[in-house]
Every structure is written in C-alpha cells, then in structure tokens.
C-alpha positions, -999 to 999 in steps of 0.1 A, spaced: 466 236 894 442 208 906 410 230 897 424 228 860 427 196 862 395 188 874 377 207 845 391 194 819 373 169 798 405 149 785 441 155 802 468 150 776 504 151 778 507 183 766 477 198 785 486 231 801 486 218 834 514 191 824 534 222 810 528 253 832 552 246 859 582 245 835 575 268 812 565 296 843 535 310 830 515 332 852 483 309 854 464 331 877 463 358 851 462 341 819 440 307 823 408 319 843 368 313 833 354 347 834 318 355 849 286 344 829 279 387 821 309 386 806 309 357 788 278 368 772 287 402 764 320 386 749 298 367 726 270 391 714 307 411 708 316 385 686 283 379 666 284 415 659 314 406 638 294 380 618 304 355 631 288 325 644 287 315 680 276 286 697 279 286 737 283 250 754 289 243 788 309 210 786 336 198 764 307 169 750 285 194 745 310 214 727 323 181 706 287 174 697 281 215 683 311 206 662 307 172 648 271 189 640 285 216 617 307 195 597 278 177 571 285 143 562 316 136 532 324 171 544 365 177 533 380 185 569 415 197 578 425 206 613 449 222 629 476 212 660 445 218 690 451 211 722 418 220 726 406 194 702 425 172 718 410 181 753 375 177 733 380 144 723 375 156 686 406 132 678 386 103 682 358 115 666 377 116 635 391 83 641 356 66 641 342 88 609 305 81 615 297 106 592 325 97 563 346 126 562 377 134 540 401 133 564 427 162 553 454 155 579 456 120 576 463 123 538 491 147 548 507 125 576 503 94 552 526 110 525 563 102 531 575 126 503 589 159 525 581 181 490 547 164 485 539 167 522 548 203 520 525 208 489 495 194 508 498 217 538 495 244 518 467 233 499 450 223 532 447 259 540 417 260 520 402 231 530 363 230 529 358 226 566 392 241 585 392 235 626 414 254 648 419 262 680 425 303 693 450 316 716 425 348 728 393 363 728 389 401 736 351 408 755 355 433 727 346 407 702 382 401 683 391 362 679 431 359 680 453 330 668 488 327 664 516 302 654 547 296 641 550 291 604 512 303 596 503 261 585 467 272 609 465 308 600 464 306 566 432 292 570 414 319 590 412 352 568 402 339 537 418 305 523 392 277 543 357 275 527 343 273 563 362 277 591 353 263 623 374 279 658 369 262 691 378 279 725 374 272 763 364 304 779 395 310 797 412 323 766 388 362 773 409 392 781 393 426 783 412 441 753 431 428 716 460 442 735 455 417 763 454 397 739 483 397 719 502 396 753 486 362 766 497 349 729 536 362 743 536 354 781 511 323 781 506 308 747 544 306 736 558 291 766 536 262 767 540 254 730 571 262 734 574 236 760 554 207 740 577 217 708 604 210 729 593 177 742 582 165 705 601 179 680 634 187 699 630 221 688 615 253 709 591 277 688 582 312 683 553 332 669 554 337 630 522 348 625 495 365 642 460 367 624 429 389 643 397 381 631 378 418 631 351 412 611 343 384 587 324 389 553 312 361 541 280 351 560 281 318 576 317 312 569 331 312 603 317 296 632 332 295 670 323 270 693 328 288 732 330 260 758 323 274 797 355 255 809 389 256 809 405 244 777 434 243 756 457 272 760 
C-alpha cells in the first residue's frame, strides 16, 4: 500500500488506498503500472480505434494535456473522477483561467430535485464531457461503468467531445479482464465511498465499451504513467 501512496499526485479521502482494506480488493492483481512495451502497444491499440491519445508521465503533466484540450468559454461537464480528483483538475475548475461554463456547478447550484434531474440529463451532451475509466484492454477497448449511466451517457454518442483520463494501472490483457476488474475492483471501492457519502452502497447499471469511435477528433484519452483513480 505505501508504493500507491507514494505515486499519487493528490491523496483524497476516497483514494483507493483509503478504501482497499475494507472493501478487500485484490490490489496486487487489479491496481499495477504495466511495463513501458505494453503501455505503448496498449496505446497504438487504442489510436487504431480513432481515438486520441496523449501519454504523460505525471499527474501535472497529465492535468496540463487536459486543461489544453478544453478551448477557452468551452461548455464543460464532468463526471464523479477520482482520478480528476487525484489530478487536481478540481481546482483547476475552481480558478477558471480560461472562463469555462462550468456544467456541474450549474447542476449542484439548483435546489429543485426535478430541475436538477433535467440538467443531468442534458449534461450528457455537454460540449466538452470529462470522465474517468474503470479499464483499458492492451487490445485497445476503453471500459467505463457506473451506476445509473449519469457518466455513460456521455461516451457513445451524447457529449460533443469527450475527453477520458486514466492512470495506467487500469490495463488488463483482454475486455474480458476488463469487465471483471469493473466487478472485483471497481465496485467495491465505489461501493465503499457510496457508503461513506451517501449512506447508500452501489452497483453497476451500465457498462459502455468504447470499440471504435466515428467521429474524428471526438474522443480524446489522456494516459497518465502512474497509479490513479480506480
């Protein structure tokens, strides 16, 4: 557990490390950086599918690649992250140095339920959607998953341009691989942070795999040599 710690740019409460021990995921398996060959392979994988891949070594570095791709006035939605989180991507959107339409704060700022319902739909198709994954396969498949499909419904089609950000510890070799590591990784520790925040535990709703995109330039995935997220 220390060596995650030590990676990772931003430790927050509901950081994997913080959740592992109680929700009894196998860490060994499910949270390790793969070597450099296969990182690259993984990624020329992925830009086969049209979509766009930028490869950082840090967490700043990675922040930086995303702030980049969002233009300035830019409407932008994101999703729960704890990878953003870890990035420090909240903060970023805090201090707005580029004057974006913040999505989500519109949404936490209503008080109606109905209306606040309304707008998470609509966010969906946001101009600029960020999200984080829950698995890579070295075959080149991006994998997300979650509960009521609020983050999903932005990746096949609804967001104008939707922008994914992953540590490198979410590669498996196969989609198989990684549908499990969204069962026996991903679910307990949101599981765990649901339980914590809401009360509540969760379960996956949705899965969405991202085979190959159409549109050219629509998706982009920023792939961060570190442990991140889960």
């Amino acid at each position: 557990m220390a060596n995650i710690t030590q990676q990772m740019a931003n430790v927050t409460e509901y950081s994997a490390v913080n959740l592992a021990k109680d929700a009894g995921v196998d860490v060994e398996r499910w949270d390790r950086i793969p070597d450099d060959a296969t990182i690259n392979r993984t990624v020329e994988a992925i830009r086969a599918r049209n979509i766009n891949v930028i490869l950082t070594s840090t967490p700043e570095e990675g922040l930086r690649a995303v702030v980049d791709l969002l233009p300035e006035g830019a409407e932008v939605m994101f999703g729960s992250s704890t990878t953003l989180a870890e990035m420090g991507f909240d903060r970023a959107m805090k201090e707005n140095r580029k004057g974006w339409h913040d999505y989500h704060a519109v949404i936490t700022a209503e008080n109606d339920e109905k209306k606040r319902h309304a707008l998470r739909r609509k966010s969906v198709a946001a101009d600029y959607y960020l999200s984080g994954v829950q698995a890579i396969a070295e075959s080149g498949e991006v994998i997300g998953c979650d509960k009521t499909g609020s983050r999903m419904g932005a990746w096949p089609h609804a967001a104008a341009h939707l922008i994914l950000v992953s540590g490198a510890n979410k590669i498996v070799p196969t989609v198989d691989d990684a549908l499990r590591r969204c069962r026996e990784y991903c679910l307990p520790l949101e599981n765990q942070r649901s339980q914590h925040v809401y009360g509540i535990g969760s379960y996956i709703g949705k899965h969405v795999i991202l085979d190959k995109e159409d549109a050219d330039g629509r998706v982009s995935l920023v792939l961060i040599k570190e442990r991140l997220g889960y």
